[in-house]
Each structure stands twice: as C-alpha cells, then as structure tokens.
Residue, then its C-alpha position, 0 to 999 in steps of 0.5 A: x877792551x883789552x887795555x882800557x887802564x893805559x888811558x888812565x896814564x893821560x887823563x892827568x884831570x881825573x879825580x877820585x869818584x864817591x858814588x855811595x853803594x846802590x844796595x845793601x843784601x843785608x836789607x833784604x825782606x820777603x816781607x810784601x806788606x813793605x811794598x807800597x800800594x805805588x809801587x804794585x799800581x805801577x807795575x800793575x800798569x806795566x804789567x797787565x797780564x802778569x800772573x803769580x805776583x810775589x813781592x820782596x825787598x831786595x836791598x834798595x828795590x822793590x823787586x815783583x817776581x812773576x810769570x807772563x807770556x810763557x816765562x818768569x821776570x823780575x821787574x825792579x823798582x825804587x819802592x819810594x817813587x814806584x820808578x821802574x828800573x829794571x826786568x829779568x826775565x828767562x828766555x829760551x835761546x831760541x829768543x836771541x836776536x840773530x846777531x847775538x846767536x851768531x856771534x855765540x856760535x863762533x865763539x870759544x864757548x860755543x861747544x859748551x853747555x848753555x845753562x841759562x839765557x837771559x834778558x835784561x831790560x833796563x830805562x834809558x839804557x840798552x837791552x842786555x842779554x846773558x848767557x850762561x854756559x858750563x863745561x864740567x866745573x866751568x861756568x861763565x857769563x856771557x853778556x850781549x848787546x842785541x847787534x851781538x858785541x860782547x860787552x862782558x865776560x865773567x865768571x858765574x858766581x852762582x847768583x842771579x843778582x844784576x843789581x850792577x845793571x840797573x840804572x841808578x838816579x844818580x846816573x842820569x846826568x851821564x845819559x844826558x852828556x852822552x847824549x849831547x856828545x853821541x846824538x844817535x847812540x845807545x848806552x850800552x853799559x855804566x861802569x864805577x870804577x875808583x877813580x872814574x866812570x866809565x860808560x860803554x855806548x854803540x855809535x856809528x856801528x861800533x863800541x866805544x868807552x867813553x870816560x868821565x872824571x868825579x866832576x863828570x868831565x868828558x877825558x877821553x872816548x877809545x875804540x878798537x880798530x882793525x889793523x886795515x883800519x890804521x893810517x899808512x904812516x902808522x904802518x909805515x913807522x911800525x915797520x921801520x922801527x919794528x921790523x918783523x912785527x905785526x899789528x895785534x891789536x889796535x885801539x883809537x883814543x879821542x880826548x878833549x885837547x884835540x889829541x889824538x893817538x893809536x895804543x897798538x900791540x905787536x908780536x913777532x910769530x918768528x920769536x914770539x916776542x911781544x911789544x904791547x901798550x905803544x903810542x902813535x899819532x896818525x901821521x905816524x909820530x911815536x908818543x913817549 
C-alpha cells in the first residue's frame, strides 16, 4: 500500500526489531555430501517422482534442484531438521490462475515481454506467483496471490534467489496471532522492516497489513478502501473544508485503542493541486 510508513506516525509503542539474518551467500556449497541423509529421506517423501536431483547449500538451506512433471523446481529445507520450507518451480503462463492472468492483462505491463513465470510454494503461508517481464532494458517482477492481488513490485535484479519468501522458525509466532485475530485468513506476505513487522493477509476478500511491534504487539491493521466505500460524513467534511477536490485515495486504519480513522488523499484535476496523508474519523472529525 501506497502510505503504509504514515501509521508509524501513531503506533508510538513500537520498538526496534532484532530479527538476525536468515542466510549468508557466502555460505554457500554445491558440495552434496554436506546434505544429510534427513534431509534426502524427506524430500524423497515429498517428492516421489522427481528425476535429476542435484543438491547444494544455499546459505542456511539445503536446496534439491530437480525436474518433475514436465518442469524444474527448487525445494528448500532446514538441512538440521529436514523441515521443508519452500518450492520453486517454472510454469508455463498458461498455468496461472485466472484471476492472476486476468489482472495481468489490465495492468500496465500487460504490453511487455513475459521473461519468466513462477511459482512459490511455501509452509504455512499463501501461494505466491511471479512474473517477469521486460521491455528493452526494463525488467520488473510482478508478484500475485492466487485471487490475482499484486502484492509486490520490484525491479529484477537478474537473480532468482527468493530467500525473503521462505517461511522462517522464528516467524511461527505471527502465523499464530494472525490467526487467533483473522480466523479464516491467509498469510500472504511477511515483511522485517527496522522498527516493525509487517504481515500482509486476504481476509474477507480483501488485502490488509497487519503490524506488530519487537514484542510481537498487534499496533494496527490498514486496508484500502474505494471512495464509494467512504461514510457520507467523511465526504461531506472533505467537500466542506476542501471544495473542488476528489478523494484519490483511501485507506482504513484499525489499532487496538478502538481508534479508528481514514488516511485519504486528494487532487484537484482543475489545478493539479494535491493534498495527501489526511486523517479523518468516520463521523467525519479531522485528526491533527
């Protein structure tokens, strides 16, 4: 979401986060014999008709390339406890879920090159779908939840390493509280962040970020809303203290004070004049 850094400006209760880094690529060995017995029984068992199998250390993971089904994957494990946390694999994008190609169609990539397509299975968390595209030195990654939401945007950067989307151990905890506060939703995304954490779900048909303090405190849930969405009072003030103006953006923000509020952002097209990051209750009171 477009303005995710203005709730930082309320949750006066969060703390600094000392999440230790999850791999190190200096670490890393095509050396087999480094992969235990455990680990291959595992992904054996998960694996049954995989052919071509070639092991390798990829920082703190033991990570089995291979090719089933017509296609190549990357399974990722903790090479101690032959946990699995990952796949990779290459998919055609004919493989796409609908809502996923449908979205991509009536984006503004949808006249670029598709590079690449693919698919990021993970535990305990949602499946994730990339695409790459390219136009002349251009190359983006576009990456999907099945119901077609783009959860991120970034410029490729020529690797295919997705360590940031493989489940961690110490994470668990957050999958847990997600799910005692959001019963039926699913974990989209987990993001470290310096001074927070910041966990993207679809609930009741929708994204929202949910935030969390060093002591893994809920501080505050926020999702976009349509301006149709917004309740009359709140129109009503932004056309009383903002005449000509339009509602451009709109974003609703739970915390665990029982405050809630609206961020909108406004333009005027007459004078291209911009008001952005405003606080309003919905009974239509501003917020300083």
């Amino acid at each position: 979401m477009k303005k995710n850094w203005m709730l930082f400006l309320f949750f006066a209760a969060i703390n600094v986060f000392t999440f230790s880094a999850c791999s190190d690529d200096d670490n890393d060995t095509a050396d087999a014999s480094a992969v235990s017995n455990l680990v291959r029984e595992a992904f054996n068992s998960k694996y049954p008709q995989a052919r071509s199998v070639e092991w390798e250390v990829k920082g703190n993971y033991a990570v089995a390339s291979f090719h089933s089904e017509g296609t190549s994957h990357e399974a990722w494990y903790n090479p101690s406890s032959a946990e699995w946390y990952m796949t990779e694999s290459d998919i055609p994008y004919e493989a796409l879920p609908q809502p996923v190609k449908e979205t991509f169609k009536q984006s503004e990539y949808a006249g670029w090159k598709i590079d690449d397509v693919d698919m990021l299975a993970r535990a305990g968390m949602e499946t994730i779908y990339v695409i790459e595209v390219e136009q002349g030195k251009q190359e983006v990654d576009l990456y999907y939840s099945p119901e077609g939401v783009l959860t991120r945007t970034e410029v490729d950067n020529d690797s295919d390493y997705y360590e940031d989307f493989i489940p961690q151990p110490d994470l668990d905890d957050f999958s847990a509280l997600i799910k005692e506060m959001y019963p039926n939703a699913r974990i989209l995304d987990i993001e470290k962040e310096k001074d927070y954490m910041e966990v993207s779900i679809w609930d009741e048909n929708k994204e929202k970020d949910v935030y969390f303090d060093s002591k893994k405190t809920w501080v505050g849930t926020s999702w976009d809303v349509r301006a149709s969405e917004l309740p009359q009072a709140v129109i009503q003030a932004v056309n009383a203290r903002y005449p000509g103006f339009t509602i451009d953006d709109a974003e609703y923000v739970q915390t665990p004070v029982s405050e809630e509020w609206y961020i909108i952002d406004l333009e005027n097209k007459s004078t291209d004049e911009e008001v952005e990051n405003l606080r309003i209750k919905a009974d239509g009171t501003w917020i300083k």
